[in-house]
Phi, psi and omega in degrees: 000309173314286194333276188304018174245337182301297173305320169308309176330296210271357164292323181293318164303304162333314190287291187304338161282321164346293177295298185306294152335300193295335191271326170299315167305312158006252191330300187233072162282132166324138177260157197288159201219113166263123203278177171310303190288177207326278187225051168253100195268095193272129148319081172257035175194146161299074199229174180278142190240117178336150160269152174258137170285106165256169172192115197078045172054028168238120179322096185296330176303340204229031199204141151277121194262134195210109146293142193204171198200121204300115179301093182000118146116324209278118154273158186271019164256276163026277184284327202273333184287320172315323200248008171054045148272154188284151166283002170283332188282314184301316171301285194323307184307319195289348184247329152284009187259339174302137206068016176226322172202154154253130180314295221273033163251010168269157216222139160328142178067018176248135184313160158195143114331126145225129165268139195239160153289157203267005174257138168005333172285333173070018190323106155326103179254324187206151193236133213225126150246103186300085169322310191198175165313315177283297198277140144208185197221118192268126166283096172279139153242021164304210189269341161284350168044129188185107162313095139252156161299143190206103162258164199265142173277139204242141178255171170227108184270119201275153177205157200247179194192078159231119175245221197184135179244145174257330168222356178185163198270327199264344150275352188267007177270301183276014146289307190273024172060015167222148197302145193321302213301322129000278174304342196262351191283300197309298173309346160290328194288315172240057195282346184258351184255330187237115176300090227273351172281001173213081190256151181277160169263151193087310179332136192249102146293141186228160161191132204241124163190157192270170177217131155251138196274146163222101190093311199129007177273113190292120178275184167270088173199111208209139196243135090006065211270297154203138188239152185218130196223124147273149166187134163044053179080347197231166196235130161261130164269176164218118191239103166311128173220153197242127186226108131079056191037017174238136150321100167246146169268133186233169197246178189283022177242001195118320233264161172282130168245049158286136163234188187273006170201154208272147179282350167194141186280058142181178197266169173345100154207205218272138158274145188253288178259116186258161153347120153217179123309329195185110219205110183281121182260141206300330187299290210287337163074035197211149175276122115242185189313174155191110213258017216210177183233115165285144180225125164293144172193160144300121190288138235063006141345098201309135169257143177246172176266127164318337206189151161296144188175195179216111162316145174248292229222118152229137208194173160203129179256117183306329213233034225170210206264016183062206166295124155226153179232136152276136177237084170306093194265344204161180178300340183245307189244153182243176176227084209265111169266111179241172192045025194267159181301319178191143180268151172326152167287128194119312153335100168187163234273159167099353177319121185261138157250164194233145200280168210049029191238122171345104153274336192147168218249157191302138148235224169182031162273162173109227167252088192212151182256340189192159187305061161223182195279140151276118188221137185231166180213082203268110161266134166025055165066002149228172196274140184264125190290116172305301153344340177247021205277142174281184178196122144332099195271145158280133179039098155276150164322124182271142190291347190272317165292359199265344158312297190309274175308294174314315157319295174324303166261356159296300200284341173282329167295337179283321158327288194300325183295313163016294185294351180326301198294345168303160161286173176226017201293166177313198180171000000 
């Protein structure tokens, strides 16, 4: 009886130096050991491991950070130099950056970073170039020296809109606290249905759309979730629909609302002149005919071809119409562009262009008083008001999607009716 009592005894002493060591281990269990390199954290025990804050994928903690803004003249040997890299190191980097960035593309007013070590050496380990808001390129100088890419994570925040524009869509976008570039989205969206050059006061907008951010910082860049423009008595809806693995804006009956021609070869600005018959012209100081439309613009302003088509005439008349391009789109109709500053690169007759595409940029050569578009539109060879041309919509909803696609655009209308509760003031 002793003996087992003897024994119990000293199993219980056991069990308790036991406990005791695991409890000690705890306490001064090993902390996680972060190597030199990029993000790499070695584990030496299953125990929780802190989070670390990077930035450009790099351990912000365990770097002196020096922000910078690329200076006129300032090169990445410059700055790096500034920063008491060897020119041996900075060539190697010039040579591992080949296929991934070209050095002489760091371009002035674009950000970069250098991380320094935090001792007494002040070492340069990686050198940061903001390429864009989304991109950038990382300079490793360790010891494998090494060039890469990096984007920034990017979110889409959605946000709503409605206003009544008073004197233009793109000031009443930057009355509503949203970017102008917002408007030039719309106008691709209703560039065949709605003429933004001649929009009304009172005219109404609703808009549903994403924006994307980087950092909470907002870019210019937006998706169109739907959107609704009253104009001129009448209400265009725009409805995203994926037809035959492509994205189309569609109007509430179906018909796409792409046509075979665009209502003005460039974005917002001023009509000067419309179609006339008899028309005083500023120059010649005389009434004729003026078979065209002027769009007041800043010179270089991108001009586009309304529609696929084939340059026939590209020229420039001293006493006329300057640079000008012809555009042949079909059996009926042609498209005539004056006064411009310079034409697209490339741009030469027999050339075929895709509608929306840069033919050439605003000028004021020729017989012109100031920097706008002459822009004509010739059916079967005589002239046409380009403001009256019809268009044609493209890929309407298939009866077999049009189930699909009704659902779709009831609940976005439904949305957009919504919108009642936003402000409205004039703008």
């Amino acid at each position: 009886m002793k003996n087992n009592l003897f024994k119990n005894k000293k199993i219980r002493i056991g069990a308790a130096v036991v406990i005791g060591v695991v409890a000690l281990l705890l306490i001064f269990r090993p902390k996680p050991r972060v190597n030199d390199s990029l993000d790499e954290v070695e584990v030496t025990d299953s125990v929780e491991v802190q989070e670390i804050v990077c930035k450009y994928g790099i351990p912000v903690d365990r770097y002196d950070i020096n922000y910078g803004i690329v200076k006129p003249g300032q090169n990445l040997s410059v700055i790096l130099g500034d920063h008491g890299v060897s020119t041996e190191t900075i060539h190697e980097l010039n040579q591992k950056s080949e296929g991934v960035f070209d050095v002489r593309k760091v371009r002035d007013g674009q950000s970069y970073a250098v991380f320094c070590r935090k001792d007494s050496t002040r070492q340069v380990r990686f050198f940061v170039y903001e390429e864009n808001p989304k991109s950038y390129i990382v300079f490793d100088l360790r010891d494998q020296r090494r060039v890469y890419r990096g984007e920034n994570p990017v979110e889409w925040q959605r946000k709503e809109i409605r206003g009544k524009v008073e004197s233009s869509l793109w000031v009443a976008m930057q009355k509503l606290d949203t970017s102008p570039l917002l408007a030039m989205e719309l106008s691709n969206i209703y560039g065949w249905t709605i003429d933004f050059f001649s929009l009304q006061k009172e005219d109404e907008f609703r808009v549903i759309y994403e924006q994307e951010c980087v950092e909470g910082k907002e870019l210019d860049n937006f998706h169109i979730l739907a959107a609704l423009f009253r104009y001129s008595d009448s209400v265009y809806y725009a409805i995203p629909f994926v037809q035959d693995g492509e994205e189309l804006y569609y109007g509430a009956t179906g018909n796409s609302l792409e046509g075979a021609f665009l209502k003005a070869p460039l974005d917002f600005y001023r009509i000067t002149s419309r179609f006339s018959n008899s028309r005083f012209h500023p120059v010649l100081r005389r009434y004729r005919a003026h078979h065209g439309v002027d769009y007041a613009a800043p010179t270089g302003t991108p001009v586009y071809a309304i529609g696929n088509g084939k340059v026939i005439a590209k020229g420039y008349q001293a006493n006329g119409g300057g640079n000008f391009l012809k555009i042949r789109h079909n059996s009926v109709y042609v498209t005539t562009y004056m006064h411009l500053s310079r034409f697209a690169k490339g741009i030469k007759v027999g050339s075929e262009v895709k509608q929306k595409e840069v033919i050439g940029y605003v000028g004021s050569t020729g017989l012109s008083t100031g920097p706008h578009l002459d822009f004509r539109v010739f059916e079967n060879g005589k002239p046409i008001n380009p403001l009256l041309i019809k268009s044609q919509p493209k890929k309407p909803i298939s009866p077999a999607n049009m189930p699909a696609f009704e659902v779709l655009r009831d609940s976005l209308v439904k949305r957009l009716s919504g919108l009642d509760s936003l402000a409205t003031d004039s703008i």
